[in-house]
Biopython code that builds the backbone (N, CA, C, O; Angstrom):
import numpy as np
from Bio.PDB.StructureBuilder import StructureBuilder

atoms = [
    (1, "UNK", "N", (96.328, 74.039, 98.447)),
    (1, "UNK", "CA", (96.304, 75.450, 98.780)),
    (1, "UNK", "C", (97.743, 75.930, 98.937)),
    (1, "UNK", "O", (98.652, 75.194, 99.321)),
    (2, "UNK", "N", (97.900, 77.311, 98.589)),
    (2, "UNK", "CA", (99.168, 77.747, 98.932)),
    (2, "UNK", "C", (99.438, 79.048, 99.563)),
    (2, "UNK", "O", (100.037, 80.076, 99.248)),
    (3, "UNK", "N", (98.622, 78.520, 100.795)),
    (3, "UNK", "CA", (98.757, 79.511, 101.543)),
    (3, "UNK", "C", (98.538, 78.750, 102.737)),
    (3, "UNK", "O", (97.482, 78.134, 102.883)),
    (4, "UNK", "N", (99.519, 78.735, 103.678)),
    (4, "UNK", "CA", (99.847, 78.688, 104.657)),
    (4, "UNK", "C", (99.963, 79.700, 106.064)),
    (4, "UNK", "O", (100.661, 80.712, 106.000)),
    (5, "UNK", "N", (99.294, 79.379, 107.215)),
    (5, "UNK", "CA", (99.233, 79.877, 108.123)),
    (5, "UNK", "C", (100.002, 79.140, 109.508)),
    (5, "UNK", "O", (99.958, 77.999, 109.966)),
    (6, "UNK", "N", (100.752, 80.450, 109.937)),
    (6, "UNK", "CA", (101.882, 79.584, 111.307)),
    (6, "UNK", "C", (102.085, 80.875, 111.839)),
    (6, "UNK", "O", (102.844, 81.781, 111.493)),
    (7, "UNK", "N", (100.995, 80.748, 113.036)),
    (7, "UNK", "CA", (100.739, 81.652, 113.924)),
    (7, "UNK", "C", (100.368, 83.689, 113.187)),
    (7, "UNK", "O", (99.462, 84.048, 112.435)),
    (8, "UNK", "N", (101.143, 84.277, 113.628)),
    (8, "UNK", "CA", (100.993, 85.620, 112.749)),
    (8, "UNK", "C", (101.041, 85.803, 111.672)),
    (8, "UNK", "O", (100.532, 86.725, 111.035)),
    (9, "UNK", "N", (101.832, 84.707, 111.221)),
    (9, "UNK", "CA", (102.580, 84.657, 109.334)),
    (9, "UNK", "C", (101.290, 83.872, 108.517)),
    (9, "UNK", "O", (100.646, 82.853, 108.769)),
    (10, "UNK", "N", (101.251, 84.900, 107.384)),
    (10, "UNK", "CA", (100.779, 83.858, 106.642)),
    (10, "UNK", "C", (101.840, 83.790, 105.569)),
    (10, "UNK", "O", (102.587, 84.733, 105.312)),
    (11, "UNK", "N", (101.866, 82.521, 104.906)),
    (11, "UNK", "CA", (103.025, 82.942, 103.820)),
    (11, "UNK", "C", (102.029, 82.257, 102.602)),
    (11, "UNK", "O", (101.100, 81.466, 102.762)),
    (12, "UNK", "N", (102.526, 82.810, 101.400)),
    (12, "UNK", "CA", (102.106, 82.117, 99.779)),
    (12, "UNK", "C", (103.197, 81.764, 99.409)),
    (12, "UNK", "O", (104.099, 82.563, 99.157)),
    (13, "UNK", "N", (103.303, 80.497, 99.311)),
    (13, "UNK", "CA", (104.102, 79.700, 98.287)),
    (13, "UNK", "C", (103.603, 79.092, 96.795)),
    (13, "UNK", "O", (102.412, 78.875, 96.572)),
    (14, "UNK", "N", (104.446, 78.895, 96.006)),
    (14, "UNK", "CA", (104.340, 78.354, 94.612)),
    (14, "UNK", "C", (103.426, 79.588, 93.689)),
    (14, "UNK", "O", (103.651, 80.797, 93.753)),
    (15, "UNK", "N", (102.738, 79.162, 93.141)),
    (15, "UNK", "CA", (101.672, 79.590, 92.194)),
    (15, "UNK", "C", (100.765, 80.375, 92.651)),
    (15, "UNK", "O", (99.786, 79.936, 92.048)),
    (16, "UNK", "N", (100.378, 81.241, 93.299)),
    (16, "UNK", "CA", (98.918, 81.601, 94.197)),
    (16, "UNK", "C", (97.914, 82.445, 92.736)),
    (16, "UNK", "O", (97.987, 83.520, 92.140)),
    (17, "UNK", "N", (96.770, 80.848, 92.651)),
    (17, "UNK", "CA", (96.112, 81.167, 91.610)),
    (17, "UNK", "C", (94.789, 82.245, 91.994)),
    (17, "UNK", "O", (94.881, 83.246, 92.705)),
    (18, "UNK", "N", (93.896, 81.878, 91.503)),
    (18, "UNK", "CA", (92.797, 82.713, 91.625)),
    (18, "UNK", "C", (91.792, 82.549, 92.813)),
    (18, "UNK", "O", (91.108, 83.285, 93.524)),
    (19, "UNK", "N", (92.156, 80.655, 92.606)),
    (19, "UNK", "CA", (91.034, 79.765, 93.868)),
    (19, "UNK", "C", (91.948, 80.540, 95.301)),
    (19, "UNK", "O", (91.424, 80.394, 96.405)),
    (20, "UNK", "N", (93.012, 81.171, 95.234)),
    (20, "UNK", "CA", (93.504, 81.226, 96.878)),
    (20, "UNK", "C", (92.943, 82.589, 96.740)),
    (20, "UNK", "O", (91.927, 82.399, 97.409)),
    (21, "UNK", "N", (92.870, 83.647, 96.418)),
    (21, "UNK", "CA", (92.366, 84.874, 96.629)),
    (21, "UNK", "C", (91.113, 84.585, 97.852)),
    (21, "UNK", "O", (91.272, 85.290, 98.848)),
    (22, "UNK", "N", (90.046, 83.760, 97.894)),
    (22, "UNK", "CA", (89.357, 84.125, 98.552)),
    (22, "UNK", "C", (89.752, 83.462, 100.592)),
    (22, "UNK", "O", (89.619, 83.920, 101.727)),
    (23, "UNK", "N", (90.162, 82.429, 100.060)),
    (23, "UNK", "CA", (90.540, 81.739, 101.052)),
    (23, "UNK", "C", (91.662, 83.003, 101.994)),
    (23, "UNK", "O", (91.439, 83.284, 103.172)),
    (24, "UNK", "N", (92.416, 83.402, 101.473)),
    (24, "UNK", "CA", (94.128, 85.005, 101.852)),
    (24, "UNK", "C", (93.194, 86.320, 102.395)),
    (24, "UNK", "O", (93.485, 87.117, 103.287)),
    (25, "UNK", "N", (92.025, 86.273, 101.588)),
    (25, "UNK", "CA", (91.534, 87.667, 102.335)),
    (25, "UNK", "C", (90.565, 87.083, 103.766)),
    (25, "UNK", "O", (90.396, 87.698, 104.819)),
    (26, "UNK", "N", (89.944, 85.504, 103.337)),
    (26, "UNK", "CA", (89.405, 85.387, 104.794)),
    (26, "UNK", "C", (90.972, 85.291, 106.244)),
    (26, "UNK", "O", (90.953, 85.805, 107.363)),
    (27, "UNK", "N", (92.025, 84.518, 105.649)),
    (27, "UNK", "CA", (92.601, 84.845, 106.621)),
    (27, "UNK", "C", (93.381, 86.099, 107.202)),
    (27, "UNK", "O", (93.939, 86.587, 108.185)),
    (28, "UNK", "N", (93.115, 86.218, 106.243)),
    (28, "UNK", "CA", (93.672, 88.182, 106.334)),
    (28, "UNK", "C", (92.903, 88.669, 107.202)),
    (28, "UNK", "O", (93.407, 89.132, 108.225)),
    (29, "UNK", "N", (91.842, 88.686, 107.064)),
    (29, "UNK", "CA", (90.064, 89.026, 107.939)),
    (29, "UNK", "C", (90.531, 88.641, 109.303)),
    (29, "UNK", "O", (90.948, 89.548, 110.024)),
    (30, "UNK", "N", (90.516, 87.159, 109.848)),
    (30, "UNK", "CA", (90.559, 86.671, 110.828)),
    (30, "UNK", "C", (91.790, 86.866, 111.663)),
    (30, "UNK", "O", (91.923, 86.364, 112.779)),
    (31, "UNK", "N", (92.884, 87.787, 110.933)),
    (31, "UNK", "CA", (94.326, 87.911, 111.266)),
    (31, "UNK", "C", (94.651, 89.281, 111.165)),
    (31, "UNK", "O", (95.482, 89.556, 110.300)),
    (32, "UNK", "N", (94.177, 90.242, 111.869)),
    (32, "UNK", "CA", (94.222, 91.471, 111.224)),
    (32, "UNK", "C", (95.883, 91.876, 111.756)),
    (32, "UNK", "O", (96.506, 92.785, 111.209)),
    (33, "UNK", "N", (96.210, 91.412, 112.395)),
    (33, "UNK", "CA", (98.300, 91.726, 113.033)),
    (33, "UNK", "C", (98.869, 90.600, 112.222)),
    (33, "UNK", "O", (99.755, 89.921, 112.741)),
    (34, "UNK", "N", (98.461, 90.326, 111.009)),
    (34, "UNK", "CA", (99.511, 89.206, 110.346)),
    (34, "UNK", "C", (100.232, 89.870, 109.777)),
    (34, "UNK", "O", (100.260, 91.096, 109.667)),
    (35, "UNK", "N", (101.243, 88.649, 109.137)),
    (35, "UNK", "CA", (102.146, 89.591, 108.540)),
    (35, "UNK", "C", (102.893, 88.086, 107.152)),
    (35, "UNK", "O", (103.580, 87.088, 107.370)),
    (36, "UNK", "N", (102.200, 88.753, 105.617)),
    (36, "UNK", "CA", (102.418, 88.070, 104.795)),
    (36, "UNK", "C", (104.079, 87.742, 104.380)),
    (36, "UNK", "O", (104.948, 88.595, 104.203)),
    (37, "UNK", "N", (104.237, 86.242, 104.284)),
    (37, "UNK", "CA", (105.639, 86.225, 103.858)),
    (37, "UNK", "C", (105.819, 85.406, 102.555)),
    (37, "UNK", "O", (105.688, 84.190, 102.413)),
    (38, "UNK", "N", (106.102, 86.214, 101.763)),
    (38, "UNK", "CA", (106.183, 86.005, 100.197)),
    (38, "UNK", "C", (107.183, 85.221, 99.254)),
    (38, "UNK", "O", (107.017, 84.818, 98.103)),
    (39, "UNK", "N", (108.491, 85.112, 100.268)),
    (39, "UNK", "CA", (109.483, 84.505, 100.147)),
    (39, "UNK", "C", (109.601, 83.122, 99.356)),
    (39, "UNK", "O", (110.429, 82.867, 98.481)),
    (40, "UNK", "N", (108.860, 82.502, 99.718)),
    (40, "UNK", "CA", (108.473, 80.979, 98.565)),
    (40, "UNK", "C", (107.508, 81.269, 97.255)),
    (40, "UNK", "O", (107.233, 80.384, 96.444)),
    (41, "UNK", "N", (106.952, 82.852, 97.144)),
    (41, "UNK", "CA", (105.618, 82.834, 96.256)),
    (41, "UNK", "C", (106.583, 82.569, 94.432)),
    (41, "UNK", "O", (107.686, 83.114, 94.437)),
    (42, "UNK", "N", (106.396, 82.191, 93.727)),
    (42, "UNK", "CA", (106.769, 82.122, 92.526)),
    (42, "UNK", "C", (105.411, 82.827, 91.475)),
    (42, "UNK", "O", (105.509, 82.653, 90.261)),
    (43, "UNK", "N", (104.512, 83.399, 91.886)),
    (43, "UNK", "CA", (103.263, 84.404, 91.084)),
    (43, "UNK", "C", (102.587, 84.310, 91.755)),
    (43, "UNK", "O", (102.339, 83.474, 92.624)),
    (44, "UNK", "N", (101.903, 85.763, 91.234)),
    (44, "UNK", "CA", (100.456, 85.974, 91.796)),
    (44, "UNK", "C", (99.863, 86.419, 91.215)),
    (44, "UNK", "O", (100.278, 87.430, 90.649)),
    (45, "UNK", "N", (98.080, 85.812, 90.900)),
    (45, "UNK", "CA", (97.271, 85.730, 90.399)),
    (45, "UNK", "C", (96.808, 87.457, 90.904)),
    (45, "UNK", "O", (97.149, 87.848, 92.020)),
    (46, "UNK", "N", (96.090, 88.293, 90.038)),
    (46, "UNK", "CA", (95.748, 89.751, 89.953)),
    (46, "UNK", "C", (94.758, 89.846, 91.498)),
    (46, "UNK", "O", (94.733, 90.788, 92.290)),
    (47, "UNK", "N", (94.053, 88.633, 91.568)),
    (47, "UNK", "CA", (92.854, 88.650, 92.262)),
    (47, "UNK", "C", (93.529, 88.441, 93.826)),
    (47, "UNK", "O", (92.998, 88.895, 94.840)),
    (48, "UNK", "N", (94.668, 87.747, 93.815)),
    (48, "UNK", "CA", (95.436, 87.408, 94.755)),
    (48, "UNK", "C", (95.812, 88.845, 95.489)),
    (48, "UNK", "O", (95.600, 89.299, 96.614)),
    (49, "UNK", "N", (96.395, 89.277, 94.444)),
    (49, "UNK", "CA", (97.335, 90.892, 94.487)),
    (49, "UNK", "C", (96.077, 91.635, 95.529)),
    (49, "UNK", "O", (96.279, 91.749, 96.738)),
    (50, "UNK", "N", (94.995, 92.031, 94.986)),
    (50, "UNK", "CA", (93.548, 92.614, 95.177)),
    (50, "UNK", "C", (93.271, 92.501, 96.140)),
    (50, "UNK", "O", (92.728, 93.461, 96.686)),
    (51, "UNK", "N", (93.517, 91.103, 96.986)),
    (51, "UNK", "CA", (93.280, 90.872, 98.519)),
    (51, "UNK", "C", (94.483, 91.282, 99.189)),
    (51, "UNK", "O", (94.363, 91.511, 100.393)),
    (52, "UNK", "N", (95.754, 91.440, 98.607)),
    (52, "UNK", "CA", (96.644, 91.638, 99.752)),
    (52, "UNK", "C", (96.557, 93.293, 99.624)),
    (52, "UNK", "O", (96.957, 93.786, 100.679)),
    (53, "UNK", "N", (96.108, 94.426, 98.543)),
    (53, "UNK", "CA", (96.107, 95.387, 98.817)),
    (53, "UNK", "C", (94.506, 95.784, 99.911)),
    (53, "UNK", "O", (94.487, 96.333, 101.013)),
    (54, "UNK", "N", (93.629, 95.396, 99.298)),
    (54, "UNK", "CA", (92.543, 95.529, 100.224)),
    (54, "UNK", "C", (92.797, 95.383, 102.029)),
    (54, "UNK", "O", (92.062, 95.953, 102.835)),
    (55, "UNK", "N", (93.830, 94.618, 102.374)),
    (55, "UNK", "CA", (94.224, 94.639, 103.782)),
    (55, "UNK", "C", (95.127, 95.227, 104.046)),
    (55, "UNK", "O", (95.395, 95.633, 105.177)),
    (56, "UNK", "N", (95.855, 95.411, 102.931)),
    (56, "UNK", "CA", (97.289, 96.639, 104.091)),
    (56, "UNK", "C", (98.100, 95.820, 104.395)),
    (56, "UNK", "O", (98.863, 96.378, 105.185)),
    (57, "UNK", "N", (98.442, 94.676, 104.220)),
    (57, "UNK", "CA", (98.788, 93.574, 105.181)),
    (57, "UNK", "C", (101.076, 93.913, 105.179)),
    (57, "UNK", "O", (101.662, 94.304, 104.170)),
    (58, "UNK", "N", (101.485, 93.742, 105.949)),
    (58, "UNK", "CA", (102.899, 93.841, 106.012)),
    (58, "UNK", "C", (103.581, 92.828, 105.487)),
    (58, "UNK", "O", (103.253, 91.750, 105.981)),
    (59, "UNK", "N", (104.469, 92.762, 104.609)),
    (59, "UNK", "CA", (105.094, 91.729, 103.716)),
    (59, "UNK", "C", (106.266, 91.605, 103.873)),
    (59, "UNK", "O", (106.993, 92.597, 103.914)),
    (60, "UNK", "N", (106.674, 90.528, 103.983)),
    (60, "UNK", "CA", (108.801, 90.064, 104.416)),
    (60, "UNK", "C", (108.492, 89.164, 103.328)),
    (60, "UNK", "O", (107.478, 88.749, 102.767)),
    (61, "UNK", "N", (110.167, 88.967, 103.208)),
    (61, "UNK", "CA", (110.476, 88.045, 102.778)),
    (61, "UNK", "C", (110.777, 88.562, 100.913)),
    (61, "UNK", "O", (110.376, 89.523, 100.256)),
    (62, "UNK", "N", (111.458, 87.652, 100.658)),
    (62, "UNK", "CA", (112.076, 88.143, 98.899)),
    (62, "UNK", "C", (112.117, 86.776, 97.945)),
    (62, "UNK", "O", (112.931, 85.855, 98.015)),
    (63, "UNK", "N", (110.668, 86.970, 96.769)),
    (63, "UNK", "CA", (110.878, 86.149, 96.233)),
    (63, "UNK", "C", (111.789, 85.796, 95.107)),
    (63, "UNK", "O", (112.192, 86.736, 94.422)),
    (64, "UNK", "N", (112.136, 84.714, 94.841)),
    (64, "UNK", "CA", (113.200, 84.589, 93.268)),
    (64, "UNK", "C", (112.958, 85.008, 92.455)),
    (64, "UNK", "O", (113.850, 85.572, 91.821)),
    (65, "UNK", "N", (111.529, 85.004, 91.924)),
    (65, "UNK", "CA", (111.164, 85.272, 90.630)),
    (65, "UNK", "C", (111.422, 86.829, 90.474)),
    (65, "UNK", "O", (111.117, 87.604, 91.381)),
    (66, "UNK", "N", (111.874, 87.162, 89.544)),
    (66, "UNK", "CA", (112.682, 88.701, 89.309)),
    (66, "UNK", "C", (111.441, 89.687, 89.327)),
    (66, "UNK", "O", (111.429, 90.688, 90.043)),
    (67, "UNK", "N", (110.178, 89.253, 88.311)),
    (67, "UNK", "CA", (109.428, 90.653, 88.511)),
    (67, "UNK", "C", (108.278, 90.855, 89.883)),
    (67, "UNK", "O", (107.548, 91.700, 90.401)),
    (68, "UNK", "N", (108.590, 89.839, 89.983)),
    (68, "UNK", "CA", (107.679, 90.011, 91.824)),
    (68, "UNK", "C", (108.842, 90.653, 92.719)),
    (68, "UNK", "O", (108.580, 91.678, 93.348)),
    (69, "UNK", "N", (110.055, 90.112, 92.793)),
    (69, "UNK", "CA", (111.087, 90.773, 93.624)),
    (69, "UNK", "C", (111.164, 92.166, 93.469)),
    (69, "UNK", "O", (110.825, 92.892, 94.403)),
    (70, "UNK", "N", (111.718, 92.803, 92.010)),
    (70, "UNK", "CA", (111.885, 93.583, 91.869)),
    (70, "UNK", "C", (110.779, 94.735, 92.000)),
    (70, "UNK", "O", (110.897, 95.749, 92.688)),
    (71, "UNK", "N", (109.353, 94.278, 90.968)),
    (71, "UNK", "CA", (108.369, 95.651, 90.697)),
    (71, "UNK", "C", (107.044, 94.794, 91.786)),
    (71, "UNK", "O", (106.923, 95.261, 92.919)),
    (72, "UNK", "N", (106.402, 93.953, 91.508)),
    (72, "UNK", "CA", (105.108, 93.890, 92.148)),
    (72, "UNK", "C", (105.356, 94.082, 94.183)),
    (72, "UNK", "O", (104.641, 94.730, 94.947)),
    (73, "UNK", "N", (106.427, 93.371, 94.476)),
    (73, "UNK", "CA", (106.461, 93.073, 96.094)),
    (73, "UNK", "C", (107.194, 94.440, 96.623)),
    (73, "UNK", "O", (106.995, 94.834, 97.772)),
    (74, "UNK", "N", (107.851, 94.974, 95.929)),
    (74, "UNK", "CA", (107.856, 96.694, 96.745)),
    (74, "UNK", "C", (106.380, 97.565, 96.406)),
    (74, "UNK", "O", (105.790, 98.240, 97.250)),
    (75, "UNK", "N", (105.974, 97.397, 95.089)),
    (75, "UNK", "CA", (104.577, 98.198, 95.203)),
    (75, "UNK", "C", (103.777, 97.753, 96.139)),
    (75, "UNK", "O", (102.828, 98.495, 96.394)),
    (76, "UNK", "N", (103.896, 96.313, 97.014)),
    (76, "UNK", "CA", (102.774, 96.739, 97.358)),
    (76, "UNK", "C", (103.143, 96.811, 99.269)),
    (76, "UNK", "O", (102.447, 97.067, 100.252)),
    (77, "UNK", "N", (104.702, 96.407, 99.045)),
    (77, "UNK", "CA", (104.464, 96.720, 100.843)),
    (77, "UNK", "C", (104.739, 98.247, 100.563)),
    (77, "UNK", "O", (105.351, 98.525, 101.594)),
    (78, "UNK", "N", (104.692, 99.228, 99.953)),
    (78, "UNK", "CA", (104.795, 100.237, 100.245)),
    (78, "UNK", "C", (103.281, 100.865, 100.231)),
    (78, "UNK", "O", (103.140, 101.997, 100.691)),
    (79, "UNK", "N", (101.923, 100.024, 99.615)),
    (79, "UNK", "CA", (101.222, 100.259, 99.692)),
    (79, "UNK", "C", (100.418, 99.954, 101.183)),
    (79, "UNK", "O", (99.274, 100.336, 101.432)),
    (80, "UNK", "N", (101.199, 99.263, 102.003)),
    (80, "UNK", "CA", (100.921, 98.287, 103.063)),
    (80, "UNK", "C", (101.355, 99.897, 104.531)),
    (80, "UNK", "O", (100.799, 100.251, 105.571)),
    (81, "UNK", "N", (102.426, 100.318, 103.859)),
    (81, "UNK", "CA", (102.975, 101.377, 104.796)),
    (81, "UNK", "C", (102.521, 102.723, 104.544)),
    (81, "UNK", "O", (102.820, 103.770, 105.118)),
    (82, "UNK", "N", (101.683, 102.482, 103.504)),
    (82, "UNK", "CA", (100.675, 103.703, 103.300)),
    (82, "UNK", "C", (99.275, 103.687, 104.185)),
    (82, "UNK", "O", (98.511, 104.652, 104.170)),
    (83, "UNK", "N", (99.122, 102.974, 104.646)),
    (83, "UNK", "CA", (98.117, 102.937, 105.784)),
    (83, "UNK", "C", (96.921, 101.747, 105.167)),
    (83, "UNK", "O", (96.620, 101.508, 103.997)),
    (84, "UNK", "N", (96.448, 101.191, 106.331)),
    (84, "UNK", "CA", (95.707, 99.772, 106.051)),
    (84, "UNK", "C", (94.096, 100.678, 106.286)),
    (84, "UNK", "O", (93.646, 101.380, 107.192)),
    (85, "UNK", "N", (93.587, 100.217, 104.959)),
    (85, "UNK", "CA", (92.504, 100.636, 105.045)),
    (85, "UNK", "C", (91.383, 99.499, 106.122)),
    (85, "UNK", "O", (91.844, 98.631, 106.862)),
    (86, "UNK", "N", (90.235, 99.725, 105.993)),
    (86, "UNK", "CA", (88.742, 99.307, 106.964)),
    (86, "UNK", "C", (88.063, 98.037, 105.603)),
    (86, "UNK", "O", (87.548, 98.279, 104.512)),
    (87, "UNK", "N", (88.262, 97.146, 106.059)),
    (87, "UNK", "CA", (87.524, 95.669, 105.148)),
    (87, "UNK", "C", (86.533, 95.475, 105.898)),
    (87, "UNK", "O", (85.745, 94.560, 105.656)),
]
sb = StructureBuilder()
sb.init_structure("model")
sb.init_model(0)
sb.init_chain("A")
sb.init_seg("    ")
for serial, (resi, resn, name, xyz) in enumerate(atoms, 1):
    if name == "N":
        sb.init_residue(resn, " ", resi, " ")
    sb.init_atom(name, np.array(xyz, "f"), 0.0, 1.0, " ", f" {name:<3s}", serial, name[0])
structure = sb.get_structure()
């Protein structure tokens, strides 16, 4: 799995394929003051993406890989500071 939980944080590291989507939104569920840290993620699977917008969830951290740094990980904490919707 690559998703890791340590206390408020959850973070995705490496690959986050399709199998972690469901596992990120249950802890998302069970963690509603978390706060995702993306910093180790090297991709993310669409379905992955889908659960972190469905929670709103607050995102740190800056990954290497250029088009997650640059275009996917500002779309979506700005989608995160657009207000967390009701799951």
């Amino acid at each position: 799995m690559n998703i890791i939980r340590d206390g408020d944080v959850i973070a995705l590291q490496g690959h986050c394929r399709v199998e972690d989507a469901e596992p990120l939104a249950a802890l998302l569920h069970e963690s509603p003051g978390a706060t995702l840290d993306v910093s180790a993620c090297e991709s993310l699977h669409s379905a992955v993406v889908q659960a972190i917008l469905a929670f709103g969830v607050p995102i740190v951290g800056q990954p290497a890989e250029p088009f997650l740094a640059s275009l996917l990980i500002p779309a979506l904490a700005r989608s995160a500071t657009a207000g967390r919707p009701k799951v």
